[in-house]
C-alpha positions as a Python dict, from the first residue, in 0.01 Angstrom:
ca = {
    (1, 'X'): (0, 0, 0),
    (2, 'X'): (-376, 11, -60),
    (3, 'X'): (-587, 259, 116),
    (4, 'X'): (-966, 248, 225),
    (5, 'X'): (-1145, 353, -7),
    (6, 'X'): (-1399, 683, 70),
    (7, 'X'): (-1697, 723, -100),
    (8, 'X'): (-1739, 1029, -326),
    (9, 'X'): (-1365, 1106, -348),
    (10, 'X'): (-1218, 1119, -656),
    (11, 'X'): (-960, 836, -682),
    (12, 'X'): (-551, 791, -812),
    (13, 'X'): (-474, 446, -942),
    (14, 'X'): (-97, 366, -967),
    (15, 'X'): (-70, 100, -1172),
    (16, 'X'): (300, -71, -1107),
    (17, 'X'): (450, -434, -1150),
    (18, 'X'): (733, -598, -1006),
    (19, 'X'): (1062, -644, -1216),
    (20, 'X'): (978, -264, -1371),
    (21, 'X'): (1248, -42, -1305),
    (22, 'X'): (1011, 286, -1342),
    (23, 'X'): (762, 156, -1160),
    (24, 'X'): (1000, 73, -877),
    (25, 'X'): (1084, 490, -887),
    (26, 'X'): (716, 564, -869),
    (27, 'X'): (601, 342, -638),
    (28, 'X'): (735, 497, -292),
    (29, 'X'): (613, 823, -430),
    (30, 'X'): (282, 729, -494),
    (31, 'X'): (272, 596, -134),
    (32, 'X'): (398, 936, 17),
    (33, 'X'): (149, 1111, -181),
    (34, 'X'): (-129, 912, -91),
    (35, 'X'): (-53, 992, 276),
    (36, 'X'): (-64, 1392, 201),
    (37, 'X'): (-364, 1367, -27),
    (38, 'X'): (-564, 1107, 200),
    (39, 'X'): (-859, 1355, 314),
    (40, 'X'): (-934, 1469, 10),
    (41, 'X'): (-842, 1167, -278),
    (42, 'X'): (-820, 803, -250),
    (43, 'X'): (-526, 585, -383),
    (44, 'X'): (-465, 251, -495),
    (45, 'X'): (-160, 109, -597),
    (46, 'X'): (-244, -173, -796),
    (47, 'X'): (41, -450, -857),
    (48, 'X'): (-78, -605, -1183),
    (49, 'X'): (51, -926, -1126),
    (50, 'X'): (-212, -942, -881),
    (51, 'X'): (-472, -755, -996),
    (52, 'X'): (-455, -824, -1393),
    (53, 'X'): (-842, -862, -1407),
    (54, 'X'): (-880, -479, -1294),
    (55, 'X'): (-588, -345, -1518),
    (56, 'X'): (-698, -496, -1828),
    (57, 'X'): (-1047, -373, -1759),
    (58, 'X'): (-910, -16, -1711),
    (59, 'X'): (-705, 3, -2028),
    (60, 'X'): (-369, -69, -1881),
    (61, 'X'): (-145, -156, -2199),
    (62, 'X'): (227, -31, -2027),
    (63, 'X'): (374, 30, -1713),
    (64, 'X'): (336, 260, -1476),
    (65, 'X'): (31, 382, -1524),
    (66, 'X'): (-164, 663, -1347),
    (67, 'X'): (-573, 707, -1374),
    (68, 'X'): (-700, 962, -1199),
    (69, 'X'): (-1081, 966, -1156),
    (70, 'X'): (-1337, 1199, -1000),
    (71, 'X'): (-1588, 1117, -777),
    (72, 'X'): (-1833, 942, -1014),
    (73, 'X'): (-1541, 697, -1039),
    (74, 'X'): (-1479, 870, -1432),
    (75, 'X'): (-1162, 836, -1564),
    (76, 'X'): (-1001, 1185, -1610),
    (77, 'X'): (-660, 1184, -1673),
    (78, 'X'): (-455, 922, -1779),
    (79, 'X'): (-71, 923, -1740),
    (80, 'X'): (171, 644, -1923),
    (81, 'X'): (543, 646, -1771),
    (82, 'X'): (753, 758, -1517),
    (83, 'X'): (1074, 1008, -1552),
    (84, 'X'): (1152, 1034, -1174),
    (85, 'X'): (1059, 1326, -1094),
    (86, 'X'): (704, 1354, -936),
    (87, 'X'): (594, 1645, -1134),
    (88, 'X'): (347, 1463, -1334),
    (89, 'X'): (160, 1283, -1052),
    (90, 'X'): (173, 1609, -891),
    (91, 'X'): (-53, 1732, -1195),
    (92, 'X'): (-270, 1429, -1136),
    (93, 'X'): (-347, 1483, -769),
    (94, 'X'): (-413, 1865, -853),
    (95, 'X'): (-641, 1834, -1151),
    (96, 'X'): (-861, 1603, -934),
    (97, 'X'): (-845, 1805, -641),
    (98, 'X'): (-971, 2095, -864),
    (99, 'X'): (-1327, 1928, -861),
    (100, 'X'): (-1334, 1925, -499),
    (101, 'X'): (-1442, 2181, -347),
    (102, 'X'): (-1524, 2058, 8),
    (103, 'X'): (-1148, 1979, 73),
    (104, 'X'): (-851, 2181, 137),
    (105, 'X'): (-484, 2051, 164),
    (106, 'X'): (-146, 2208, 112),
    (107, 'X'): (7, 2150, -241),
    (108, 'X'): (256, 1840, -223),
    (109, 'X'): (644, 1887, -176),
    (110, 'X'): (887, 1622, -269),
    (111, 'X'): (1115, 1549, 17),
}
């Protein structure tokens, strides 16, 4: 799932590949985050099979990987990993969403 991207949002990109088992986990979570967060922070989920070009240009070395950037397109916050439970893209989403002020949304809840 790859969303349109809004200019002057800060930005999540989930960085996933098929065949990884934590990636698979993240993957569906990403994409029901990205549908709570969308007025207020863009998300990508980039398949790196795909998209190798991009990954290796952002740093990507393992899988998943989770780069949150702010609205100058800055990386931010970098996660490695995924243990299931969404606490830690959680974090991501709300760190970014602390440098926007012009956007209000209720805090995510795992369903």
């Amino acid at each position: 799932m790859v969303r349109t991207t809004t200019v002057n949002q800060p930005e999540v990109l989930v960085f996933v590949m098929s065949g990884c088992a934590a990636c698979s986990e993240l993957k569906p979570l990403a994409q029901q985050m990205s549908v709570h967060y969308q007025r207020c922070i863009n998300t990508r989920i980039i398949d790196v099979d795909v998209d190798a070009e991009f990954a290796d240009a952002m740093g990507v070395e393992e899988l998943p990987t989770i780069i949150g950037v702010n609205a100058a397109k800055q990386p931010q916050i970098r996660m490695v990993g995924h243990d299931g439970k969404p606490d830690r893209l959680i974090e991501v989403y709300s760190r970014l969403l602390a440098g926007v002020t012009s956007c209000s949304v209720s805090p995510f809840r795992d369903v």
